[in-house]
Wavefront OBJ file of the C-alpha trace (Angstrom):
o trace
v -0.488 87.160 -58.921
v -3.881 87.103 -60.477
v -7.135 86.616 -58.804
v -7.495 82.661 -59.814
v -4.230 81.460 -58.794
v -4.635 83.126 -55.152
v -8.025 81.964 -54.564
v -6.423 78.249 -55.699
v -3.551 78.511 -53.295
v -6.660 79.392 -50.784
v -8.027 76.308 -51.478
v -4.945 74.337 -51.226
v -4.264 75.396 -48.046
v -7.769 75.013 -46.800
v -7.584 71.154 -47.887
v -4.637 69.919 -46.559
v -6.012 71.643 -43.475
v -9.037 69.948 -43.132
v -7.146 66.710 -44.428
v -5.089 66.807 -41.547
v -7.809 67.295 -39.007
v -9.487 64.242 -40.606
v -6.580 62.334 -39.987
v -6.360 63.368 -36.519
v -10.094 62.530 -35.958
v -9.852 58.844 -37.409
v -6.732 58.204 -35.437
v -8.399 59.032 -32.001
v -11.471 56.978 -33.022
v -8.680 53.924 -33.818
v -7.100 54.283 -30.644
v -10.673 54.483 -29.058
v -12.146 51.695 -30.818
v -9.077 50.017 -29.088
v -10.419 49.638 -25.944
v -13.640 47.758 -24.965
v -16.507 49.732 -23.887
v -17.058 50.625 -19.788
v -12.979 50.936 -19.881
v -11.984 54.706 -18.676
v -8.889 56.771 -20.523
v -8.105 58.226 -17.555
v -4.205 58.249 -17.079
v -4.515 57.280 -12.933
v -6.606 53.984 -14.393
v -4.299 51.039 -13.513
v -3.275 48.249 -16.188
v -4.885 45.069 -15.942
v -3.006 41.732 -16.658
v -5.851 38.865 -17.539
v -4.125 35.649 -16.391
v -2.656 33.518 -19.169
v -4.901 30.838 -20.556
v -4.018 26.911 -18.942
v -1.545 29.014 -16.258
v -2.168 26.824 -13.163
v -4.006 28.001 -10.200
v -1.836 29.741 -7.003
v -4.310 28.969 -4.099
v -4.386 31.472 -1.495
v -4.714 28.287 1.463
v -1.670 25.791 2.582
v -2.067 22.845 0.269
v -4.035 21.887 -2.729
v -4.785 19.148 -4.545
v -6.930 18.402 -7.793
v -7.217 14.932 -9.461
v -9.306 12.870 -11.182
v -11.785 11.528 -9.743
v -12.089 7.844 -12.114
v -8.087 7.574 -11.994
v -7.051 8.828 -8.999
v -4.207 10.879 -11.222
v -3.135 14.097 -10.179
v -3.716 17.317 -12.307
v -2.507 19.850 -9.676
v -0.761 20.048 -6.579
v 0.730 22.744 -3.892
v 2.299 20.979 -1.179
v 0.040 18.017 -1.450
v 2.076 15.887 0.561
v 2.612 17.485 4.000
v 0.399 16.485 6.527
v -2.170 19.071 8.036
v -4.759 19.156 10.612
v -7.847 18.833 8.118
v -11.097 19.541 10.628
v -14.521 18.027 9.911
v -12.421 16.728 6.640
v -11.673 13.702 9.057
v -15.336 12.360 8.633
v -14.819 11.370 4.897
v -12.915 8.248 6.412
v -16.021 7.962 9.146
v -18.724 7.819 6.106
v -16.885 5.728 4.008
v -16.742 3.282 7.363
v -20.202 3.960 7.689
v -21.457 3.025 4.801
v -19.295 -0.511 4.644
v -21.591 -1.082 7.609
v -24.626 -1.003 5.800
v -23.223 -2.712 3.021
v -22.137 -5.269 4.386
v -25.148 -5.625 6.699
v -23.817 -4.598 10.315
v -26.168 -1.474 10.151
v -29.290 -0.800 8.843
v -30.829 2.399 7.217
v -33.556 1.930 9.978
v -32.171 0.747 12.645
v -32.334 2.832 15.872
v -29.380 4.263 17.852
v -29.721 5.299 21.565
v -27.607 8.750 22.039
v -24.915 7.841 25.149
v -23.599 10.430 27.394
v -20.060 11.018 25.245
v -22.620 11.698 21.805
v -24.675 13.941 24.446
v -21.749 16.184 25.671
v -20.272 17.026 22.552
v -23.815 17.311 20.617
v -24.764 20.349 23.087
v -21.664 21.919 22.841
v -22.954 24.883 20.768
v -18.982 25.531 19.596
v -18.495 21.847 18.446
v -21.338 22.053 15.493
v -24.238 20.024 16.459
v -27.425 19.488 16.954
v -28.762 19.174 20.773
v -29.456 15.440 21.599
v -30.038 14.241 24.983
v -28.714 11.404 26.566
v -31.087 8.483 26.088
v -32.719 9.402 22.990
v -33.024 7.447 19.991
v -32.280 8.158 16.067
v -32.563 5.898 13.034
v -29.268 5.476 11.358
v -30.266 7.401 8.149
v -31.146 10.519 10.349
v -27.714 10.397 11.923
v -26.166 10.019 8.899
v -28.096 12.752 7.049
v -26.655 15.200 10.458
v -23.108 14.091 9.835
v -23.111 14.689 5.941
v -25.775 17.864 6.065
v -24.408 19.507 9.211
v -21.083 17.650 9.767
v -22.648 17.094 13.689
v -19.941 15.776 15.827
v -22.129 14.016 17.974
v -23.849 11.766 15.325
v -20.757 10.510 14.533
v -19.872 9.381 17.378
v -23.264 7.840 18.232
v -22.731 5.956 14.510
v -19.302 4.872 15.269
v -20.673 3.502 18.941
v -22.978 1.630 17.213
v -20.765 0.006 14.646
v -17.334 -0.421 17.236
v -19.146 -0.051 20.413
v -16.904 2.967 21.328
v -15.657 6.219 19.436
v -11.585 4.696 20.326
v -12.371 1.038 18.575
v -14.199 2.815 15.253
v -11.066 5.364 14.783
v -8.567 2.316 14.822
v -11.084 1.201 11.874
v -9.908 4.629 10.423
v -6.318 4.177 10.773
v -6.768 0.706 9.751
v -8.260 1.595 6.503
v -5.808 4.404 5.514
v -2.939 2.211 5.876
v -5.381 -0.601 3.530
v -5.907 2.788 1.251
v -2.054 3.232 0.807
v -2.310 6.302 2.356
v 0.692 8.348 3.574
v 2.869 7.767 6.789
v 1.372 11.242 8.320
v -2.231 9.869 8.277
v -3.590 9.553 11.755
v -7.061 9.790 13.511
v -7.932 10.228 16.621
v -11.443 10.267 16.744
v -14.306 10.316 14.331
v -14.591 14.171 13.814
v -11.524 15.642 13.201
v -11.802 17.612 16.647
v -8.512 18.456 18.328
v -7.501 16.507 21.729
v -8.538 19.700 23.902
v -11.964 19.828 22.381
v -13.100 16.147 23.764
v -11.565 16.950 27.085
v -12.055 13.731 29.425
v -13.125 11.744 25.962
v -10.069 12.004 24.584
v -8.783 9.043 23.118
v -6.490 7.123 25.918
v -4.770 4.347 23.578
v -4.299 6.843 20.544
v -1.726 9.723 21.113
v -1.568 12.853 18.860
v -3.629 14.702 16.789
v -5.806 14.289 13.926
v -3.468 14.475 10.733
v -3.365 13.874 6.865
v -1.678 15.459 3.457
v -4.470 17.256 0.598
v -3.084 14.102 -1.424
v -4.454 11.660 1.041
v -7.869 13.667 1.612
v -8.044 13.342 -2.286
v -7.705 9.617 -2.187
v -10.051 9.011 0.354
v -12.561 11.104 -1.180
v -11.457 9.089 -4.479
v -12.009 5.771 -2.408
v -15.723 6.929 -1.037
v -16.925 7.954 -4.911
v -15.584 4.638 -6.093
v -16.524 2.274 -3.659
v -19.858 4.306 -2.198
v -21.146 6.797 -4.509
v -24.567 6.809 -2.815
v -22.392 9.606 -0.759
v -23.549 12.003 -2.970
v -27.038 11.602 -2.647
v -26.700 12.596 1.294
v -23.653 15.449 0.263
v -25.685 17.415 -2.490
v -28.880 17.984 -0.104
v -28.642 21.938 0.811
v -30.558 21.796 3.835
v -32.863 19.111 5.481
v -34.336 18.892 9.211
v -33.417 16.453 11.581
v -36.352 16.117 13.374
v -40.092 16.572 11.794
v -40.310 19.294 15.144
v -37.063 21.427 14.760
v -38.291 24.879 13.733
v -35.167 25.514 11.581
v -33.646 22.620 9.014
v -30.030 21.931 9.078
v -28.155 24.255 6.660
v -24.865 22.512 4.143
v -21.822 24.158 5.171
v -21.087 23.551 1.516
v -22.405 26.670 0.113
v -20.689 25.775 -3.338
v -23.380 22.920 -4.307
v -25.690 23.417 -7.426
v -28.701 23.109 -5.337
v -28.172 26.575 -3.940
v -28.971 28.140 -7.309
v -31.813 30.024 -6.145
v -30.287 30.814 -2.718
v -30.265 34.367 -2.792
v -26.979 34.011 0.222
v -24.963 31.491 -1.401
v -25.765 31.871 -5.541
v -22.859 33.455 -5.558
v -20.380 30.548 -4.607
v -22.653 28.013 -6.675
v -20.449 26.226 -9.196
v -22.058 24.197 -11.568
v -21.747 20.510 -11.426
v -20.675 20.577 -8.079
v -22.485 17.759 -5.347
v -20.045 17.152 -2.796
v -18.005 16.933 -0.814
v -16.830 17.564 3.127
v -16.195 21.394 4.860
v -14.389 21.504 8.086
v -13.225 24.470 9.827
v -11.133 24.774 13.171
v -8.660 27.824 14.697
v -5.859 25.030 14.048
v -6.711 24.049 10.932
v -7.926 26.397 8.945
v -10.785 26.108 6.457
v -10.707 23.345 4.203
v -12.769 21.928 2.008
v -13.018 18.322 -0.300
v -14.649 19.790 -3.120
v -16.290 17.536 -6.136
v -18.091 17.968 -9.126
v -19.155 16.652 -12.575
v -19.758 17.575 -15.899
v -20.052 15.732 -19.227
v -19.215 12.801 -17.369
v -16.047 14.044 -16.093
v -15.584 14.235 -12.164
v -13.009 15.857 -10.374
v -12.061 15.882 -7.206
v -10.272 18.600 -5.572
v -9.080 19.673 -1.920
v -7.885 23.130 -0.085
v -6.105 23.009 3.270
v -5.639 25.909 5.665
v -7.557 28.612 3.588
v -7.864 31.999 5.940
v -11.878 32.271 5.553
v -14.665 30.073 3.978
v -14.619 32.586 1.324
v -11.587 31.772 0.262
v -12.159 27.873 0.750
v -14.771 28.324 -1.729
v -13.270 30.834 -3.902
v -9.770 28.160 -4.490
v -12.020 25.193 -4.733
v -13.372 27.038 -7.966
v -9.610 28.442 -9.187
v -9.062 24.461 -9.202
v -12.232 22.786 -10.736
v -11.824 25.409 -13.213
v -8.394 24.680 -14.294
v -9.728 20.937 -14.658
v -12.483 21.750 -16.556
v -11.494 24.372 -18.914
v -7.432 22.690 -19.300
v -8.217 18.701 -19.510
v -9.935 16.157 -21.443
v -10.150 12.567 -21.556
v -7.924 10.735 -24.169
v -8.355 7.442 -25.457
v -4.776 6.569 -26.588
v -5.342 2.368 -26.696
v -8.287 0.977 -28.184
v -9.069 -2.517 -27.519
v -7.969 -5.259 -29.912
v -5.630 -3.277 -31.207
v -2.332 -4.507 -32.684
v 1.091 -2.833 -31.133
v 3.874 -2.651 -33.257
v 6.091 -3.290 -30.657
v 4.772 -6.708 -29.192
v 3.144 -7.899 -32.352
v 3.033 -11.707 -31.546
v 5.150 -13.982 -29.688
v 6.955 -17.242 -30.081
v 4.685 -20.745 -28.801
v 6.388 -23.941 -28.057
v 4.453 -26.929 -28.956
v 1.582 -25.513 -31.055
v 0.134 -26.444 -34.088
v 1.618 -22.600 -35.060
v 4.791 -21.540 -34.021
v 3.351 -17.739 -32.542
v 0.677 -16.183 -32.020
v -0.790 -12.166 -32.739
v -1.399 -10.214 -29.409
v -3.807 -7.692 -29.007
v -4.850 -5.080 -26.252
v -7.105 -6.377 -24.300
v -9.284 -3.211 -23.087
v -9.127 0.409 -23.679
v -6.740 3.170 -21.915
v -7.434 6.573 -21.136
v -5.957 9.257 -19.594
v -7.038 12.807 -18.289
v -4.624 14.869 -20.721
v -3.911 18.452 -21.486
v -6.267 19.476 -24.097
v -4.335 19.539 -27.042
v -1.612 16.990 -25.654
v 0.735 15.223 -28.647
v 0.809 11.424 -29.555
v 4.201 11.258 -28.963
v 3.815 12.295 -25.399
v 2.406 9.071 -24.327
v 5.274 7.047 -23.981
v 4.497 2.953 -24.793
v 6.634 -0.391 -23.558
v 5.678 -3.448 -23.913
v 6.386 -6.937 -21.925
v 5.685 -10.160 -23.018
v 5.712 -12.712 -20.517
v 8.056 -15.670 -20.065
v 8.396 -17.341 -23.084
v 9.149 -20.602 -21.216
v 5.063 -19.845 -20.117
v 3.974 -19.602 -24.082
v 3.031 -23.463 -24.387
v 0.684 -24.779 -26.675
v -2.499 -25.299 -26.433
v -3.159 -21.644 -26.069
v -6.925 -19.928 -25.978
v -8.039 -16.846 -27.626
v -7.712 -13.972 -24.693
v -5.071 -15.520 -22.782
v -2.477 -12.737 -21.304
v 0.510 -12.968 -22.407
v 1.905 -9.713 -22.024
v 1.583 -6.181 -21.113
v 1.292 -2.544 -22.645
v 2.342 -0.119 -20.360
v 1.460 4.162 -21.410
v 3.305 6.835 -19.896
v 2.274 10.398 -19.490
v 3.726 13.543 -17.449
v 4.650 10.523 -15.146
v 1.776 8.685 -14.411
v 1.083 5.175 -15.872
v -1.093 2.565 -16.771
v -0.914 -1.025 -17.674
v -3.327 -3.058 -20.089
v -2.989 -6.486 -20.723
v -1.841 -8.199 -24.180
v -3.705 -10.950 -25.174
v -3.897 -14.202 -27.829
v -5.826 -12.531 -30.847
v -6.890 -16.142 -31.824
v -6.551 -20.010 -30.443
v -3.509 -22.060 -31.085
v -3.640 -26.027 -30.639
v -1.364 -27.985 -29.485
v 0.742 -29.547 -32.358
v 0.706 -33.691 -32.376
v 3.924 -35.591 -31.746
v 3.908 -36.355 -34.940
v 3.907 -33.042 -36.398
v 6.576 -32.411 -33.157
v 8.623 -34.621 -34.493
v 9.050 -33.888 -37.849
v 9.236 -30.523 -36.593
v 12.311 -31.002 -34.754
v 13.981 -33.438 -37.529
v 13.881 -30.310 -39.754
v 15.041 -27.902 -37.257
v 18.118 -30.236 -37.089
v 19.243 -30.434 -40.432
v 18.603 -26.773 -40.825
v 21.057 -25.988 -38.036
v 23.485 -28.938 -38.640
v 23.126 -27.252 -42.832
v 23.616 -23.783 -41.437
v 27.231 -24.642 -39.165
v 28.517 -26.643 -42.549
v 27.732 -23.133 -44.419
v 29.496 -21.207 -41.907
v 32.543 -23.105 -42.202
v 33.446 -22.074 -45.615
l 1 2 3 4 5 6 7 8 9 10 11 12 13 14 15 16 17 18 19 20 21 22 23 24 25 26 27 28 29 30 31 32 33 34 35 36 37 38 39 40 41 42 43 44 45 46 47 48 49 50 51 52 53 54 55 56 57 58 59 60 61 62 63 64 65 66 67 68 69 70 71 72 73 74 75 76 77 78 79 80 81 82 83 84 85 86 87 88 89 90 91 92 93 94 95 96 97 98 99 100 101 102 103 104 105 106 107 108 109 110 111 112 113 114 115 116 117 118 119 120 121 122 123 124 125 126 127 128 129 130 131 132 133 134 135 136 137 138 139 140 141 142 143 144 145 146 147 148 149 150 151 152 153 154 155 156 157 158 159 160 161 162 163 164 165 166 167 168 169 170 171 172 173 174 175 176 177 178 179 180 181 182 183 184 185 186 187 188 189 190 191 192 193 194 195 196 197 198 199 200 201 202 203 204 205 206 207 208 209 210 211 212 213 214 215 216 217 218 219 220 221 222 223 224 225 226 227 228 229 230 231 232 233 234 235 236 237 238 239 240 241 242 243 244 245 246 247 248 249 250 251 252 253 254 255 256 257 258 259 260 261 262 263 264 265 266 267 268 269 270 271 272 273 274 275 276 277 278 279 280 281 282 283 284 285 286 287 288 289 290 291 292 293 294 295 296 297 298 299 300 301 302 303 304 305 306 307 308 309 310 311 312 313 314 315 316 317 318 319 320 321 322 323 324 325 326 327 328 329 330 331 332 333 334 335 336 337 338 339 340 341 342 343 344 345 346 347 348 349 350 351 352 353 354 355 356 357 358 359 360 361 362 363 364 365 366 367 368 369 370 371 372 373 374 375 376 377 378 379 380 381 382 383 384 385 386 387 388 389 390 391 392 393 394 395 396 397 398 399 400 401 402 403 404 405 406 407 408 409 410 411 412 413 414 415 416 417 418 419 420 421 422 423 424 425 426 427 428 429 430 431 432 433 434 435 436 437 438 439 440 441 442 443 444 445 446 447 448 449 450 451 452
């Protein structure tokens, strides 16, 4: 072997060497590169799972609701339906009561009510939330109502309800009254303005009403549905984070909602604050739980969702969010009818006596739903209904319903009416009659032909 051929075996060696420890170096900075930065190596590091985008929410509480706050249609649900003591929850049904009084001119903002001895008692009870009143005094009604939505104060409400029923017992069969007008469930009942159990009011205790205060996370959905839609001046009183009841109270009342956007800058509740968020009702007893009727918007979506029975406010707060995020981030509105538009299905329909024998139909409004993001055509299922035809008589006006389009999605439904696309006059006898002289000889023509 001479010297040149060892020294090139040398070098042979020497590179596939350092080839190989090249390779060995690129492949640990691959595996690495793998793994974002901050994330240790370390073999006792445990494996995270990140939750599978659109997977619905598992609240950590007894029953949950989310739904849409323009529809009333559900999104989400956990054992929506039984029915639950729900706490201060109870006083959405004692606002929206409330505030029919002052629309309808029974109360005024301004007008001043005296605090009895029943208000008194409970107001001074420093375990029954509320704000010391004494027996005599006198509050406007916008005060009182700014305690009960601010600090959900027991005692305001009952000095509200006295006012409007005369006592606490005559206002909560209002409540009951209203929740069967609502369509609520069977396993709705009040028994007093709060939501306070029987052994709280002691000798106050409703006589004529038995029971306890009672109702599903579906029906504290719909009557926080009912108070947006028929009273959203709610949320002007709901969103306020903290206000004082009287010009001389050294402290201002504080929201038990600690989720509204107003807290922003509140360096002890920033970090519950969820965007969008201006309503809606706390409550908290040992039987019930924590629950909260959470609601917020954003591009002109509002949702509205509820958590029962949660073991800590934490927790109320932290599922309220696990919902409205699901909403936000999983949903969108669809538009899947467009007014005056034509349906293939119910294009026109016959007219008896007209100067034309049908007419075209046409939607007569829009339809929307709240939809998966993403969701199919075909997963809106249409039917369509026209009316009696023995009700289609000439003369008929532009606009007049004569039939129905009905959409179905994930079982939920709406209806829009079908309507005459143009006018149609009534035809003259004249024109009747030569009408029906053809129409005979076309059917006495048309049994000869069939008989050959």
């Amino acid at each position: 072997m001479n010297a040149r051929s060892g020294i090139g075996r040398l070098l042979r060696k020497s590179w596939r060497r350092s080839a190989m420890i090249l390779a060995v170096a690129i492949a640990v900075q691959c595996v690495i590169a793998a793994f974002p930065a901050g994330v240790s190596l370390a073999a006792d590091t445990p494996a995270t799972t990140a939750p599978a985008t659109g997977a619905e929410p598992k609240p950590d509480a007894k029953a949950a609701i989310l739904i849409d706050a323009a529809s009333g249609q559900v999104l989400f649900g956990m054992n929506a339906d039984e029915a639950l003591p729900p706490a201060s929850m109870a006083k959405m049904m004692t606002e929206y009561l409330i505030l029919d009084s002052i629309a309808n001119g029974k109360l005024k903002w301004e007008d001043m009510v005296t605090i009895s001895e029943f208000s008194s008692v409970i107001s001074t009870n420093k375990e029954l939330s509320g704000i010391p009143k004494a027996k005599g005094d006198s509050y406007s009604v916008k005060d009182l109502f700014y305690a009960v939505t601010i600090y959900s104060d027991n005692g305001a409400a009952i000095a509200l309800a006295e006012a409007i029923s005369g006592t606490e017992e005559n206002f909560t069969k209002m409540m009951n009254d209203t929740a069967v007008k609502f369509g609520l469930s069977k396993g709705v009942h009040f028994i007093n303005t709060s939501g306070l159990d029987r052994v709280d009011l002691g000798k106050y205790a409703p006589a004529s009403i038995p029971g306890e205060t009672t109702f599903s996370a579906s029906d504290a959905a719909m009557i926080a549905y009912h108070l947006l839609k028929d009273h959203k001046e709610i949320l002007d009183y709901s969103k306020i984070v903290s206000k004082k009841f009287r010009a001389t109270d050294k402290e201002p009342m504080i929201n038990y909602n600690w989720m509204l956007e107003g807290n922003a800058d509140n360096a002890n509740f920033k970090k519950y604050v969820y965007t969008g968020l201006d309503g809606l009702k706390t409550g908290h007893t040992d039987n019930a739980g924590y629950c909260f009727t959470g609601t917020a918007e954003r591009n002109g979506v509002r949702y509205i969702s509820v958590i029962m029975g949660a073991k800590t406010r934490d927790a109320s707060f932290n599922e309220t969010k696990k919902l409205l995020d699901y909403g936000f981030n999983n949903f969108e509105t669809k538009k899947v009818v467009n007014a005056q538009t034509t349906i293939d299905s119910l294009q026109t329909v016959p007219v008896k006596k007209g100067v034309g024998k049908s007419v075209s139909l046409v939607t007569a409004g829009d339809l929307s739903f709240i939809a998966k993001k993403g969701a199919k055509d075909e997963e809106f299922v249409r039917t369509t209904q026209a009316i009696d035809e023995s009700k289609i008589v000439a003369p008929i006006k532009q606009g007049d319903v004569l039939g129905t389009l009905t959409v179905t999605y994930n079982n939920k439904s709406q209806t829009v009416n079908m309507v005459a696309a143009e006018d149609v006059k009534k035809a003259s006898w004249w024109r009747l009659l030569f009408r029906g002289i053809g129409s005979f000889f076309s059917d006495l023509f048309d049994s000869i032909k069939n008989l050959f």
